[in-house]
Backbone as CSV, one residue per row, in Angstrom:
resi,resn,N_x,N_y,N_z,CA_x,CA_y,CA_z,C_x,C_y,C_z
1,UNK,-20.997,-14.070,27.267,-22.175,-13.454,26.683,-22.259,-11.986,27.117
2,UNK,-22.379,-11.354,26.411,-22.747,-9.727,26.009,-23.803,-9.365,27.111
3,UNK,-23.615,-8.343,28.060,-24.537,-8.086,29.752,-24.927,-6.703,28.999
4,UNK,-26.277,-6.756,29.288,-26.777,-4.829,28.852,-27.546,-5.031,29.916
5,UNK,-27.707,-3.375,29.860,-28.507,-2.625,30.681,-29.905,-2.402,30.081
6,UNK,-31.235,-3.162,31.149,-31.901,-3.301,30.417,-32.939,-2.278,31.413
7,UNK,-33.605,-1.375,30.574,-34.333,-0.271,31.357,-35.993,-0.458,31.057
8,UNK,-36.807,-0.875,32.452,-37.728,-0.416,32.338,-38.898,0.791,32.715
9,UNK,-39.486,0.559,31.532,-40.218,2.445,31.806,-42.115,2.237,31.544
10,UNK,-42.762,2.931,31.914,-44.230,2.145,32.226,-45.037,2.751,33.382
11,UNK,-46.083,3.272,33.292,-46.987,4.112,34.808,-47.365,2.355,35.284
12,UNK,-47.358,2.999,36.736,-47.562,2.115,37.757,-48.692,1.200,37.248
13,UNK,-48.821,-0.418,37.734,-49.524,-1.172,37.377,-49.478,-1.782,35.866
14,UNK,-48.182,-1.525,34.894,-48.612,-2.359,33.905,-47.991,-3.217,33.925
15,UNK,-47.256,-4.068,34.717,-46.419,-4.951,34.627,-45.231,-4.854,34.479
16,UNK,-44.167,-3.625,34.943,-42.792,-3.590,35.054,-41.912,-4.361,36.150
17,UNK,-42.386,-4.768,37.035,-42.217,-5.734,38.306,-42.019,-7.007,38.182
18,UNK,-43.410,-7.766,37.315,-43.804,-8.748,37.144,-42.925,-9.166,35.860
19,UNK,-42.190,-8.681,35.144,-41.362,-8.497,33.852,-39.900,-8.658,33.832
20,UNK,-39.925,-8.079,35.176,-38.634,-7.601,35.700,-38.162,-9.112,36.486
21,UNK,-39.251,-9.492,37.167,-39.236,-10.643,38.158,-38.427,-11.565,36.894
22,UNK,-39.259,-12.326,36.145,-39.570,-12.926,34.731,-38.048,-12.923,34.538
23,UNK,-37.492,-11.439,33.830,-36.759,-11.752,33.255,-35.209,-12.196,33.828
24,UNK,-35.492,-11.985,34.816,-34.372,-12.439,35.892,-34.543,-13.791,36.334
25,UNK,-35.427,-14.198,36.274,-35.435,-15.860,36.381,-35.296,-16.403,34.959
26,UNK,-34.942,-15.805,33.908,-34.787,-16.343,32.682,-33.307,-16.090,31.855
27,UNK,-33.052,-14.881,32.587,-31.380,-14.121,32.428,-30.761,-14.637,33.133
28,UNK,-28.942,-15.608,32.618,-28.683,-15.310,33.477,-27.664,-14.462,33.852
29,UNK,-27.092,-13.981,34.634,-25.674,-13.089,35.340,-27.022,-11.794,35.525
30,UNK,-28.093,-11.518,35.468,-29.057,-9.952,35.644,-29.648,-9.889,37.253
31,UNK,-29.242,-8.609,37.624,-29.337,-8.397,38.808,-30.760,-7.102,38.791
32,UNK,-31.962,-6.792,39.066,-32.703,-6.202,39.614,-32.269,-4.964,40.205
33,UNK,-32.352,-3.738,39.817,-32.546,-2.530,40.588,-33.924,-2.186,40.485
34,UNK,-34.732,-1.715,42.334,-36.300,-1.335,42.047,-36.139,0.347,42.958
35,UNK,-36.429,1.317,42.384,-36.505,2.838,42.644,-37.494,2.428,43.990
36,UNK,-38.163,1.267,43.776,-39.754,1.468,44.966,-38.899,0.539,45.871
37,UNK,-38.055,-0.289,45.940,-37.480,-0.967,47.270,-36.443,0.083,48.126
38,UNK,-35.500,0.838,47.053,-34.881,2.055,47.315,-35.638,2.759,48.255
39,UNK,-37.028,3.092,47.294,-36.976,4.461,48.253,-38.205,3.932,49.748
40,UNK,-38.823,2.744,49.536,-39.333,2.336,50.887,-37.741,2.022,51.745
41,UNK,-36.851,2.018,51.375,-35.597,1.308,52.273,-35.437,2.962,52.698
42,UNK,-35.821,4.253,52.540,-35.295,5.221,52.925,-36.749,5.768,53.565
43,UNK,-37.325,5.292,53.355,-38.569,5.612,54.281,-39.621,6.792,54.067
44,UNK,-39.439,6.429,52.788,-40.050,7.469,51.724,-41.554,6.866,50.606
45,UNK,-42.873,7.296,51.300,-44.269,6.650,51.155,-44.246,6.805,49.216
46,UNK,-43.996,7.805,48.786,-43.903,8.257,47.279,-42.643,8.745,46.541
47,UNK,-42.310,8.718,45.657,-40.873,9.108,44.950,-41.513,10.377,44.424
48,UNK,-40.815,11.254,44.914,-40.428,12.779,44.397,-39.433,12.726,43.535
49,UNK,-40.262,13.824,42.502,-39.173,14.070,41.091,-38.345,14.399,41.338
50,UNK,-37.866,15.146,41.942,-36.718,16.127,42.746,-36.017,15.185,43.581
51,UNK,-36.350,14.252,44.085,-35.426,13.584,44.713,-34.600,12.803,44.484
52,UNK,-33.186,13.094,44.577,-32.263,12.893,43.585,-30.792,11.675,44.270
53,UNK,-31.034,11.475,45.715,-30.386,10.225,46.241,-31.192,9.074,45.848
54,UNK,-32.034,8.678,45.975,-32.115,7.365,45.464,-31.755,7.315,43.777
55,UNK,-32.139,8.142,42.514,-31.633,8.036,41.638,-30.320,8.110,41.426
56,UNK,-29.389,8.904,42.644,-28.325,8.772,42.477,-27.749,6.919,42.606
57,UNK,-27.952,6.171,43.655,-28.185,5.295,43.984,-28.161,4.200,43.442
58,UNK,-29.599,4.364,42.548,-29.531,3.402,41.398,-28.624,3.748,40.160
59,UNK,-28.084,5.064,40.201,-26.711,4.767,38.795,-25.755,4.095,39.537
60,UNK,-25.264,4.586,40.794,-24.256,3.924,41.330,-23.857,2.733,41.424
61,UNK,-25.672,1.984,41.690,-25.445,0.547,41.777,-25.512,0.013,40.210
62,UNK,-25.695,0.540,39.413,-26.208,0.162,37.852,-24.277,0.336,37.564
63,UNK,-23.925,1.212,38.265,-22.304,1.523,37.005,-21.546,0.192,37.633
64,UNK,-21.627,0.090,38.820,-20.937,-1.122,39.787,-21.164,-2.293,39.011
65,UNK,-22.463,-2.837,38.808,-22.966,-3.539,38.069,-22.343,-4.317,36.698
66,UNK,-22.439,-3.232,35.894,-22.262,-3.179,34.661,-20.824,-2.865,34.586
67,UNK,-19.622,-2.197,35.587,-18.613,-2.572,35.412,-18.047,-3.981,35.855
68,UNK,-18.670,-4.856,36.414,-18.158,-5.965,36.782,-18.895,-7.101,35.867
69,UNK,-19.505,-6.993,34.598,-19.849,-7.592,33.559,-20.697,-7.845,33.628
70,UNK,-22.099,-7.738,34.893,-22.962,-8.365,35.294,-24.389,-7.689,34.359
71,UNK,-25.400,-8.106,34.251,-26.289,-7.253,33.407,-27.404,-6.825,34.572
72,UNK,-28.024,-5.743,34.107,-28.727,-4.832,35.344,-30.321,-4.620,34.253
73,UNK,-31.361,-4.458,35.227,-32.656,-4.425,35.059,-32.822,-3.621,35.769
74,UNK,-33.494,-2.101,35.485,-33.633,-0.873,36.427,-35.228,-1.131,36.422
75,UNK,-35.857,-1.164,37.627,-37.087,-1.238,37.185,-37.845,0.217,37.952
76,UNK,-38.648,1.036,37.207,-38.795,2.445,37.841,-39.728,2.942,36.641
77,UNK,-40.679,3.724,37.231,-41.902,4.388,35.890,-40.972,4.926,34.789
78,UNK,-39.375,5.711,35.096,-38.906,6.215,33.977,-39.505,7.108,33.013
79,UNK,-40.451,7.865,33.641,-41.465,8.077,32.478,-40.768,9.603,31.910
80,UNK,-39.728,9.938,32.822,-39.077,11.528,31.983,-37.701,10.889,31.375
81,UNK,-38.214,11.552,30.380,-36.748,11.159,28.391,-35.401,12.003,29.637
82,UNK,-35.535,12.928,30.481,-34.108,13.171,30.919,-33.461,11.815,31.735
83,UNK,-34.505,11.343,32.601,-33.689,9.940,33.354,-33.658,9.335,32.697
84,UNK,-34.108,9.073,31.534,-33.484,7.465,30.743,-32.357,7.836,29.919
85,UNK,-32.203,9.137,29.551,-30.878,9.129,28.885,-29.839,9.273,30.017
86,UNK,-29.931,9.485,31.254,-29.030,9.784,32.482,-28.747,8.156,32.475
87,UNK,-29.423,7.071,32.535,-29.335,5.828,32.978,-28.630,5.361,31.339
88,UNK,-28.706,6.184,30.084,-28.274,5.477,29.017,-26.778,6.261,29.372
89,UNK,-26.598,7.405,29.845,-25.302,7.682,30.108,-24.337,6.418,30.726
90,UNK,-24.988,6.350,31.628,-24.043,5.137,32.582,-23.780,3.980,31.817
91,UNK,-24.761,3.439,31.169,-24.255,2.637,30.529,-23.260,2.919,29.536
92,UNK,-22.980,3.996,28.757,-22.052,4.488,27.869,-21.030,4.483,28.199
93,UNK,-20.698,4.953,29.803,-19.477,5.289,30.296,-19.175,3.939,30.500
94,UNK,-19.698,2.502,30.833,-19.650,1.458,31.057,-19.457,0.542,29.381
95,UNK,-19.143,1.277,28.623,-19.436,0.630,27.313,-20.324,-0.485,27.031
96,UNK,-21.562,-0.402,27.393,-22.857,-1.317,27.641,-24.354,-0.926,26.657
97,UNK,-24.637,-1.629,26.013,-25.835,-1.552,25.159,-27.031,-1.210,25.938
98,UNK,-28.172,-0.111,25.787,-29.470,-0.226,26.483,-30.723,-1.244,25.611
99,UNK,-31.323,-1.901,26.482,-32.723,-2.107,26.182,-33.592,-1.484,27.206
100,UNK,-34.759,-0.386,26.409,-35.770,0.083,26.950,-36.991,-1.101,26.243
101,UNK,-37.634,-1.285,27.878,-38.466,-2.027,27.280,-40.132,-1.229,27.993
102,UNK,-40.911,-0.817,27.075,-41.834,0.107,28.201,-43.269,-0.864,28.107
103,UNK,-43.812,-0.808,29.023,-44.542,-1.340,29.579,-46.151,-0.676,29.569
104,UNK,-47.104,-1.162,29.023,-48.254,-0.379,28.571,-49.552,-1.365,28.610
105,UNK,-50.915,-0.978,29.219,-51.702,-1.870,29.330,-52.771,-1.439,28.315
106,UNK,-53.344,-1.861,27.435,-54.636,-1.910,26.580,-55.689,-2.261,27.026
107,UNK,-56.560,-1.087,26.669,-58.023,-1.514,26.521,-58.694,-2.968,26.283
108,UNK,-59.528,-3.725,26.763,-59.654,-4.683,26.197,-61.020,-4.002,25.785
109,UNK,-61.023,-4.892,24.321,-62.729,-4.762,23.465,-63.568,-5.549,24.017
110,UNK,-65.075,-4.678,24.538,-66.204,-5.564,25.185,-66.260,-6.440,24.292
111,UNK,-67.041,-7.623,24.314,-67.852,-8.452,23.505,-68.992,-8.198,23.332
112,UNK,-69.390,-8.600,22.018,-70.780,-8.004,21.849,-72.052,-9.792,22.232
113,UNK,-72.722,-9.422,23.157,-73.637,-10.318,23.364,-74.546,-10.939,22.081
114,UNK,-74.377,-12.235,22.003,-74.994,-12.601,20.957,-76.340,-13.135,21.108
């Protein structure tokens, strides 16, 4: 079966974690990359845009990945169009399909008291 690289993108709190969890207990051969386990493993309270080892990091572990047939779940806000085409690079060089899947929470409509 066909392994892609599946990218998620989403501001904090809408469920990219909880999705990510999900779909890895439902995939199988998909391995989890999280930018927030990365960069608490480097001892780093917030991810800076500019900071460019842990993103290095996660391509590294994403190309490893995806060259050994396995399918990869990046999970990270993603929210700048330059890192997701950097992460659609890797997969290219890996001859690997992307799914962006972005992650967004709605308003819910009050009810009107009857």
């Amino acid at each position: 079966m066909e392994k892609y690289l599946i990218v998620m993108a989403g501001l904090p709190g809408t469920g990219k974690t909880f999705t990510t969890i999900k779909l890895c207990q439902y995939l199988e051969g998909y391995t989890s990359i999280s930018q927030n386990d990365l960069r608490r493993d480097a001892g780093m309270k917030k991810m800076h845009k500019t900071f460019d080892n842990i993103l290095r990091q996660i391509d590294i572990k994403t190309k490893n990945l995806l060259e050994n047939n396995q399918g990869v779940i990046v999970d990270s806000v993603n929210r700048y169009l330059f890192r997701r085409h950097q992460l659609y690079g890797v997969a290219s060089c890996c001859d690997k399909k992307v799914i962006t899947l972005e992650c967004v929470c709605v308003q819910k409509k009050k009810l009107k008291k009857e």
